[in-house]
PDB file of N, H, CA, C and O in Angstrom:
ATOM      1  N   UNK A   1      68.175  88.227 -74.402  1.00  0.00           N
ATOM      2  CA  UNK A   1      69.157  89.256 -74.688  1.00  0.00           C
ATOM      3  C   UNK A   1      68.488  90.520 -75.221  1.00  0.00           C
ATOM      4  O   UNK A   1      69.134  91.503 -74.859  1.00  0.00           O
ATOM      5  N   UNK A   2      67.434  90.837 -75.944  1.00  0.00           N
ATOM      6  H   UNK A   2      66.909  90.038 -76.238  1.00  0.00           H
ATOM      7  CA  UNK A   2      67.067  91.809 -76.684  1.00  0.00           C
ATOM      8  C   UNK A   2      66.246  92.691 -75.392  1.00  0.00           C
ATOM      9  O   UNK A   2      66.318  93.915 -75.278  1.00  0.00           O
ATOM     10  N   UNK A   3      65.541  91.873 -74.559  1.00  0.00           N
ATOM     11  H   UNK A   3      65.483  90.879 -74.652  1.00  0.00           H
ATOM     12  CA  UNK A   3      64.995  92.518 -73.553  1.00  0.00           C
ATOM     13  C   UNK A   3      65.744  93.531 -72.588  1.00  0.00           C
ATOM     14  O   UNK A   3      65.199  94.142 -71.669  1.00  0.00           O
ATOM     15  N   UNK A   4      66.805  93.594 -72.872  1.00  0.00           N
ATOM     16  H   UNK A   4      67.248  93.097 -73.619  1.00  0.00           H
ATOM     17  CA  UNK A   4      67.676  94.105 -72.254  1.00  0.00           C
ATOM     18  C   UNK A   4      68.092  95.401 -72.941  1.00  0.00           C
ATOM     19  O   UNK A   4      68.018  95.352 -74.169  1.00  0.00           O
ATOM     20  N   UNK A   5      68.519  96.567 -72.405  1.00  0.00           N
ATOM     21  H   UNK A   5      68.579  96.606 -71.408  1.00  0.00           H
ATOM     22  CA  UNK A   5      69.152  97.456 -73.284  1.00  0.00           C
ATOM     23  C   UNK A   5      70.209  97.616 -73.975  1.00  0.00           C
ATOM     24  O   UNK A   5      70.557  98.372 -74.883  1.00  0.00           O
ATOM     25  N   UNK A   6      70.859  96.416 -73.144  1.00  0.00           N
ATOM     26  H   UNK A   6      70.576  95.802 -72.407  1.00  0.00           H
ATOM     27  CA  UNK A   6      72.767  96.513 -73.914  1.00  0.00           C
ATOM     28  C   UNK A   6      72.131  95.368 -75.012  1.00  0.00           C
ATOM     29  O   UNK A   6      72.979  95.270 -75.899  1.00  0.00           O
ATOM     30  N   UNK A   7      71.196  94.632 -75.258  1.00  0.00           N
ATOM     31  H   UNK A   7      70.506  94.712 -74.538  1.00  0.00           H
ATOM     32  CA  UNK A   7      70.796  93.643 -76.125  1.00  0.00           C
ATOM     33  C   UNK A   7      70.742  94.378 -77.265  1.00  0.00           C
ATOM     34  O   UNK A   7      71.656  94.365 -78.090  1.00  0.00           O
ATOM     35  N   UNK A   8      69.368  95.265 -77.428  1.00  0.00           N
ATOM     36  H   UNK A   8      68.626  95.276 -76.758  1.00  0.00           H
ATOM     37  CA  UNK A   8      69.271  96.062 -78.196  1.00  0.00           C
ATOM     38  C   UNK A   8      70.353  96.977 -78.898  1.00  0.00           C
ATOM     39  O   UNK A   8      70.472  97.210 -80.101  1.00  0.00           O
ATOM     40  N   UNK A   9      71.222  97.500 -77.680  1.00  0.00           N
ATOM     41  H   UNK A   9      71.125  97.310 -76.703  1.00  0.00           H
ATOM     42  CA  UNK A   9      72.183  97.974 -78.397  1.00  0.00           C
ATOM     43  C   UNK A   9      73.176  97.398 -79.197  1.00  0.00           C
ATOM     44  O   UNK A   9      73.797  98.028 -80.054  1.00  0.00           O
ATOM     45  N   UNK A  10      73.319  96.354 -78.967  1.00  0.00           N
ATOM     46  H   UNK A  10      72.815  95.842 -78.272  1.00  0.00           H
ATOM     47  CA  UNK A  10      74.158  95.232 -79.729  1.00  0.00           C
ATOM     48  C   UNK A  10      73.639  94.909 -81.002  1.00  0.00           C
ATOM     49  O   UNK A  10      74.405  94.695 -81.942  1.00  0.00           O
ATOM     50  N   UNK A  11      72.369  94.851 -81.129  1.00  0.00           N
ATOM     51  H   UNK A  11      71.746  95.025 -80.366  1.00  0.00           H
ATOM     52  CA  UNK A  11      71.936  94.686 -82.197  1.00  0.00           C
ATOM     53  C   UNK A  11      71.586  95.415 -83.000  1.00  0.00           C
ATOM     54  O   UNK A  11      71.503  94.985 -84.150  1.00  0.00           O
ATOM     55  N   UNK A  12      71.251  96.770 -82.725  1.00  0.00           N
ATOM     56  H   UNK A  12      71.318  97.119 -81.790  1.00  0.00           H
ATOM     57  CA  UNK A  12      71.651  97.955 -83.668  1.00  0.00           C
ATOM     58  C   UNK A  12      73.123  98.087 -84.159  1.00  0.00           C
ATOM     59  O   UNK A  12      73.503  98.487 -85.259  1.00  0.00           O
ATOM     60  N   UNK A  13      73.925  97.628 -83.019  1.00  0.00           N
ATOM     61  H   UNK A  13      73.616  97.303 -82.125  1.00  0.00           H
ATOM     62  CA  UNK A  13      75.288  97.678 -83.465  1.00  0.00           C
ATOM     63  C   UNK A  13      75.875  97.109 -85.141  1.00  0.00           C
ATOM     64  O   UNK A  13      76.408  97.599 -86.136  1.00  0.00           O
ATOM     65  N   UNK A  14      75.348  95.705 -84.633  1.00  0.00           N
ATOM     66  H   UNK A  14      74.915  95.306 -83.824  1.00  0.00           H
ATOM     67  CA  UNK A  14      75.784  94.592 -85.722  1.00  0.00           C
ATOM     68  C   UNK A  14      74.682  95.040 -86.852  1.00  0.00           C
ATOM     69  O   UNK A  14      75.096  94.790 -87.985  1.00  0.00           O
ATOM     70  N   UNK A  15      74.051  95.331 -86.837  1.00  0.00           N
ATOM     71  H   UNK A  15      73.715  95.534 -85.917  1.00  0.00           H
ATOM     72  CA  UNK A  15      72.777  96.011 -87.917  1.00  0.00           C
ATOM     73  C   UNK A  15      73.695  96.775 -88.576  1.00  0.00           C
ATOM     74  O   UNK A  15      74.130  96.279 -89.615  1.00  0.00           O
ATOM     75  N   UNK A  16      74.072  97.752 -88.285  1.00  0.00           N
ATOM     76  H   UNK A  16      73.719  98.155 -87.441  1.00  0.00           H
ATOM     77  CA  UNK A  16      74.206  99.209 -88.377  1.00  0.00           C
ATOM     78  C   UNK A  16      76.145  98.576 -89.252  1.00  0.00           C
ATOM     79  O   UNK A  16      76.376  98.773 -90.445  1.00  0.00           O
ATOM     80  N   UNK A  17      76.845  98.109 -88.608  1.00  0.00           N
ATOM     81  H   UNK A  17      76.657  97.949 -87.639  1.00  0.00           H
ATOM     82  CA  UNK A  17      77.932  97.445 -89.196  1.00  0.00           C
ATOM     83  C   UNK A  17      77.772  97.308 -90.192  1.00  0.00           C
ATOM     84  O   UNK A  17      78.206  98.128 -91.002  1.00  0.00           O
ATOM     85  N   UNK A  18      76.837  95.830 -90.708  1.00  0.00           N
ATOM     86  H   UNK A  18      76.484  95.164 -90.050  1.00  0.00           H
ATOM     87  CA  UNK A  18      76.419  95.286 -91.240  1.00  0.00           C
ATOM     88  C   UNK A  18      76.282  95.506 -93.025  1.00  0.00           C
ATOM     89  O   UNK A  18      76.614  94.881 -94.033  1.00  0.00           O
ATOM     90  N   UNK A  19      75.265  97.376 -92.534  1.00  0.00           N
ATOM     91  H   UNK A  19      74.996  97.883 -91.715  1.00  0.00           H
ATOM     92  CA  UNK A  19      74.752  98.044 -93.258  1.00  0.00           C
ATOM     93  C   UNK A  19      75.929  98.773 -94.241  1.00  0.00           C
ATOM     94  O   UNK A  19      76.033  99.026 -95.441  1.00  0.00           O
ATOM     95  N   UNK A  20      76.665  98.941 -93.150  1.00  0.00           N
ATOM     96  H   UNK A  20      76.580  98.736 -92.175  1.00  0.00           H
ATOM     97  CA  UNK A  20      77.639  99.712 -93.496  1.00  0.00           C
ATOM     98  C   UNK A  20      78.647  99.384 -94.392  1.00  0.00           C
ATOM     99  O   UNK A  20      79.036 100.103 -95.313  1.00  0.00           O
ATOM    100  N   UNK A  21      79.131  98.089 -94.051  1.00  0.00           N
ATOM    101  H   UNK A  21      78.815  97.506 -93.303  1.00  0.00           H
ATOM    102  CA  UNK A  21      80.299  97.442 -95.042  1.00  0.00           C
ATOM    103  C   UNK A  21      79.452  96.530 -96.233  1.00  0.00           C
ATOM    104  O   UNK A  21      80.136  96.027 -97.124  1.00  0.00           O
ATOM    105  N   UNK A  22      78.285  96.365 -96.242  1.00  0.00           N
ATOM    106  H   UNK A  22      77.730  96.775 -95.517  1.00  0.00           H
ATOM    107  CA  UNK A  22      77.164  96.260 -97.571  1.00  0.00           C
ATOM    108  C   UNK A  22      77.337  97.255 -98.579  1.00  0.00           C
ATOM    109  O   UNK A  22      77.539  97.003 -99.767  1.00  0.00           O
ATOM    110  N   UNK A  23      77.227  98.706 -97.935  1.00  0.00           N
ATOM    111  H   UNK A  23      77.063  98.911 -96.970  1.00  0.00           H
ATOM    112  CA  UNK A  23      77.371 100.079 -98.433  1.00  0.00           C
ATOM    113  C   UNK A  23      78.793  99.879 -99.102  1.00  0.00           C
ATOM    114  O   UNK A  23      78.934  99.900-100.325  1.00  0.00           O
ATOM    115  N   UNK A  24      79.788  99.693 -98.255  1.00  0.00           N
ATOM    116  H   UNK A  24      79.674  99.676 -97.261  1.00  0.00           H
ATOM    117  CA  UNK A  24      81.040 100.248 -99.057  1.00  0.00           C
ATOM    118  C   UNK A  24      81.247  98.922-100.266  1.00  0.00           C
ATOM    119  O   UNK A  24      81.435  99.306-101.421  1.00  0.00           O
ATOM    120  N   UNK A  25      81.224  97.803-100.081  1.00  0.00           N
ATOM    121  H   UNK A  25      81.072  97.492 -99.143  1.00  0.00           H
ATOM    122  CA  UNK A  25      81.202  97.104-101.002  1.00  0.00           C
ATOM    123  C   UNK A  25      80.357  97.066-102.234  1.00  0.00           C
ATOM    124  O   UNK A  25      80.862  96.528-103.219  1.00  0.00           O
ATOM    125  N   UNK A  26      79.368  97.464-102.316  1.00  0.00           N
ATOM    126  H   UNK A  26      78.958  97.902-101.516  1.00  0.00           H
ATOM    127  CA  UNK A  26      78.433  98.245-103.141  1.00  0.00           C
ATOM    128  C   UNK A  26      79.189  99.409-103.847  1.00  0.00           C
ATOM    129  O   UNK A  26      79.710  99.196-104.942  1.00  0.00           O
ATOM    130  N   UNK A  27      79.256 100.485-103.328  1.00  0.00           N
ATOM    131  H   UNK A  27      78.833 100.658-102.439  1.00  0.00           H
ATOM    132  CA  UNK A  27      80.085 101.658-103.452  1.00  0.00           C
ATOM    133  C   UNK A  27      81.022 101.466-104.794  1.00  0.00           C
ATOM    134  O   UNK A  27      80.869 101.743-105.984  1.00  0.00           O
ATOM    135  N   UNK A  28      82.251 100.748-103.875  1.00  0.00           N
ATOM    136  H   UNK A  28      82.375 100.524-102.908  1.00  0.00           H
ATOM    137  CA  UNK A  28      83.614  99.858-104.722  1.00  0.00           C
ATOM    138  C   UNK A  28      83.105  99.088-105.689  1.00  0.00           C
ATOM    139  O   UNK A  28      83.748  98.923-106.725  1.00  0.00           O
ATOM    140  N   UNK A  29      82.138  98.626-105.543  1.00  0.00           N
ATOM    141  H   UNK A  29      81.615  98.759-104.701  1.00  0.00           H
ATOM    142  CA  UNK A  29      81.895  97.777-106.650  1.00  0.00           C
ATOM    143  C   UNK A  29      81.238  98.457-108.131  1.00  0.00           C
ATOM    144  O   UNK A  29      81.162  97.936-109.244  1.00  0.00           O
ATOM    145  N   UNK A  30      80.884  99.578-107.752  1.00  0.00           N
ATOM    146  H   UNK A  30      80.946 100.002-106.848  1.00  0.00           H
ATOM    147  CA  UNK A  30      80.453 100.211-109.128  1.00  0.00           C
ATOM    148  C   UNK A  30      81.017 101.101-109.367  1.00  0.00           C
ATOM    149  O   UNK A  30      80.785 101.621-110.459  1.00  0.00           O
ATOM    150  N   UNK A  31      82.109 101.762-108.403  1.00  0.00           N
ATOM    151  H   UNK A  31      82.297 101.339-107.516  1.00  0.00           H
ATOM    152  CA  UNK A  31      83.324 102.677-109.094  1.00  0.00           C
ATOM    153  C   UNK A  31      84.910 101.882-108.983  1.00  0.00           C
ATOM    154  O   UNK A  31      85.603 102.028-107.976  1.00  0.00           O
ATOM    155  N   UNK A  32      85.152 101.423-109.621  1.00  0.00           N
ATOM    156  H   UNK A  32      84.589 101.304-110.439  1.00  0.00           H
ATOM    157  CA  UNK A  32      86.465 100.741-110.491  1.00  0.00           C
ATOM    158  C   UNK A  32      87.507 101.568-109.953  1.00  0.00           C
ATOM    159  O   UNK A  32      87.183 102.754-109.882  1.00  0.00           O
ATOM    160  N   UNK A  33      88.609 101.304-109.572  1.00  0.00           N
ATOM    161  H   UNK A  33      88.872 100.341-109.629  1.00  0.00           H
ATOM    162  CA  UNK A  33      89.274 101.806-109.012  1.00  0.00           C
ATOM    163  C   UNK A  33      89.700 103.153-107.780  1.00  0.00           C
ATOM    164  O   UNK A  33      90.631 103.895-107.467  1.00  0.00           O
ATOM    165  N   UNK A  34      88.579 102.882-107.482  1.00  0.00           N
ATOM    166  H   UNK A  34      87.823 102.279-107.737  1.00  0.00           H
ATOM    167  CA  UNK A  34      88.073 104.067-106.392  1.00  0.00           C
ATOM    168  C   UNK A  34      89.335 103.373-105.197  1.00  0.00           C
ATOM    169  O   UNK A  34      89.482 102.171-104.977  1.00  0.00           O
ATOM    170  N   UNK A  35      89.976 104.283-104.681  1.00  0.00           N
ATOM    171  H   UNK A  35      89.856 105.259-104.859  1.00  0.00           H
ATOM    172  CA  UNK A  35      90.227 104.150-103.365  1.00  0.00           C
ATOM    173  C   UNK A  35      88.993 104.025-102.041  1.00  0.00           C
ATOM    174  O   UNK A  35      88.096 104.860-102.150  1.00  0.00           O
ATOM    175  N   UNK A  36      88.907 103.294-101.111  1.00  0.00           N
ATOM    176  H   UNK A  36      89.636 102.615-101.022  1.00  0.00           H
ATOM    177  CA  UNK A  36      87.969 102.873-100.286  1.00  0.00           C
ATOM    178  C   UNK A  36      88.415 103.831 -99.105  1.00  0.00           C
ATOM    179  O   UNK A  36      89.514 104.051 -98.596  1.00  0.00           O
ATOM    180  N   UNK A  37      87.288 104.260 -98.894  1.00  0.00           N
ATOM    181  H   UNK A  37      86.396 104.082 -99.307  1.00  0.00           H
ATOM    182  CA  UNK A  37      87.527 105.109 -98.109  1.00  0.00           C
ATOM    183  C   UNK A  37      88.336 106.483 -98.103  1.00  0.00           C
ATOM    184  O   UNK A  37      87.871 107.457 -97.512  1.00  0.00           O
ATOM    185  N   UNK A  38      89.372 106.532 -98.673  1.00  0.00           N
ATOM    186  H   UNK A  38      89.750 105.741 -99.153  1.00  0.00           H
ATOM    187  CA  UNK A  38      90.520 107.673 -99.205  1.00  0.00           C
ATOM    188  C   UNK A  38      91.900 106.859 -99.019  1.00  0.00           C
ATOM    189  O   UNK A  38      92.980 107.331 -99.376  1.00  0.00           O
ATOM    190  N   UNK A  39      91.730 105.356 -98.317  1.00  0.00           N
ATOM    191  H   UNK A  39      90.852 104.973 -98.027  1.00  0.00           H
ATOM    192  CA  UNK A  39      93.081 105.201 -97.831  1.00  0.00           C
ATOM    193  C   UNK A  39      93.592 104.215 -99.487  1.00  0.00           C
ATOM    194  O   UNK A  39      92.903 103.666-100.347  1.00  0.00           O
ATOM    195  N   UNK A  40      95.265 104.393 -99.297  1.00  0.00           N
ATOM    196  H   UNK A  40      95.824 104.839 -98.598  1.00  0.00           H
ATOM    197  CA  UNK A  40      95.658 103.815-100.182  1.00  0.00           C
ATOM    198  C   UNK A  40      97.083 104.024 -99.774  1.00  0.00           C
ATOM    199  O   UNK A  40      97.613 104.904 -99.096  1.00  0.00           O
ATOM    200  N   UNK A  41      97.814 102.377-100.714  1.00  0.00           N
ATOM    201  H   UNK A  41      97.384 101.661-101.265  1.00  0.00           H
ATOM    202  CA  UNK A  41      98.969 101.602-100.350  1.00  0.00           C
ATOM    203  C   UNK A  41     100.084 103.137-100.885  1.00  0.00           C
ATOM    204  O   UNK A  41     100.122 103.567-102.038  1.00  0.00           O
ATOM    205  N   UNK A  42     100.877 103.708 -99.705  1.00  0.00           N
ATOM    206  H   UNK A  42     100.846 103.359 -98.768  1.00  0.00           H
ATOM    207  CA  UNK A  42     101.792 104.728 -99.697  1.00  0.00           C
ATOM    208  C   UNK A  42     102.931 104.137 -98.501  1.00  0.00           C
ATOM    209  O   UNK A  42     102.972 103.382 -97.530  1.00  0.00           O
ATOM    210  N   UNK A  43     103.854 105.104 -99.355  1.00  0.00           N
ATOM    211  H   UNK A  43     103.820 105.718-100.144  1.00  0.00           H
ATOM    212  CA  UNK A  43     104.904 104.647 -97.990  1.00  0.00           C
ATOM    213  C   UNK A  43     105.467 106.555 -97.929  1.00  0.00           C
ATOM    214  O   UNK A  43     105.542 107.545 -98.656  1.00  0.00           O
ATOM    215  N   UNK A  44     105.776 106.044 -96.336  1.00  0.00           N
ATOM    216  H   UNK A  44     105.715 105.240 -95.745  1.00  0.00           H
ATOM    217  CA  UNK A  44     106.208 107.277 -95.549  1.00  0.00           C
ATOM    218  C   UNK A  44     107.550 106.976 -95.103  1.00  0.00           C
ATOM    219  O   UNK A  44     108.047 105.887 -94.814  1.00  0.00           O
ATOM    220  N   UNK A  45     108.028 108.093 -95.100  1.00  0.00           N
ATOM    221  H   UNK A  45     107.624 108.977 -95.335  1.00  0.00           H
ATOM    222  CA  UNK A  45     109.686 108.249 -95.333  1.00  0.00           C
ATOM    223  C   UNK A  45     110.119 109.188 -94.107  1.00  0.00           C
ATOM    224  O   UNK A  45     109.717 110.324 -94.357  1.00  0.00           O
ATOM    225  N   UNK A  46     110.735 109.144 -92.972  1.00  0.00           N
ATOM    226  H   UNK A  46     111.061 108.221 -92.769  1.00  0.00           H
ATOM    227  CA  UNK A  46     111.650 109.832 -92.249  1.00  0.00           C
ATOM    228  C   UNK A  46     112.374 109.955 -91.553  1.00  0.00           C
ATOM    229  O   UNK A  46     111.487 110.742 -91.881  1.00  0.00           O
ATOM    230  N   UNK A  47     113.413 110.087 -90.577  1.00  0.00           N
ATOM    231  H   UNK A  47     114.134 109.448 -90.310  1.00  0.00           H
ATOM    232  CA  UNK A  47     114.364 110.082 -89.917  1.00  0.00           C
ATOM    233  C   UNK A  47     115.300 108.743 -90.259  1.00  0.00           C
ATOM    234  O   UNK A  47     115.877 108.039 -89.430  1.00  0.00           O
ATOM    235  N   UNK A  48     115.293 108.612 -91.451  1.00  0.00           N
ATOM    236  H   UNK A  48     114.824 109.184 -92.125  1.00  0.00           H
ATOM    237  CA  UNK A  48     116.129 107.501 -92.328  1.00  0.00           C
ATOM    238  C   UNK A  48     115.559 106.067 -92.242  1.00  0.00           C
ATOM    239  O   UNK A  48     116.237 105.066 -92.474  1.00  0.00           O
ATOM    240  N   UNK A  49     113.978 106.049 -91.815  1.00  0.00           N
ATOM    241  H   UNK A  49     113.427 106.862 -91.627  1.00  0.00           H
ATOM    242  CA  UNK A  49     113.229 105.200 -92.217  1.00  0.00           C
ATOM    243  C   UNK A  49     112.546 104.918 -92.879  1.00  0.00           C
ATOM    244  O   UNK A  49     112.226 105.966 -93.439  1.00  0.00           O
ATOM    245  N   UNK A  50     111.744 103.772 -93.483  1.00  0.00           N
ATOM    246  H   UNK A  50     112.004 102.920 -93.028  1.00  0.00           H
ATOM    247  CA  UNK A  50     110.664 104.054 -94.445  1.00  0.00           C
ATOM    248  C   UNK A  50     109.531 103.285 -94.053  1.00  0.00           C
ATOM    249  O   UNK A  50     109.772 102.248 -93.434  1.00  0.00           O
ATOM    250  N   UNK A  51     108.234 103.609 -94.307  1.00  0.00           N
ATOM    251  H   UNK A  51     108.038 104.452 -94.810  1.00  0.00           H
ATOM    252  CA  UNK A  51     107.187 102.862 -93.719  1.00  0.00           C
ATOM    253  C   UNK A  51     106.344 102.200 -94.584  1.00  0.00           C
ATOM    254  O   UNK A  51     105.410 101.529 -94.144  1.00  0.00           O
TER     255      UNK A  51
END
């Protein structure tokens, strides 16, 4: 599989993932109530619905 280019790319992929949600859990973990990312539990309201 690695010999291949979509191999390689796969595996930078999952690397690179990997790295990434290491990072944010790290992140969150030493600022306390940080919203992740910016998102956070809201509700949206309109045409007499609510979300």
């Amino acid at each position: 599989m690695l010999s291949s280019e979509a191999g390689i790319n796969e595996l930078i992929r999952v690397l690179l993932d990997t790295f990434s949600k290491q990072e944010r859990a790290l992140f969150v973990e030493e600022h306390e109530g940080e919203q992740c990312n910016g998102f956070r539990p809201r509700r949206w309201r309109g045409y007499g619905c609510s979300f």
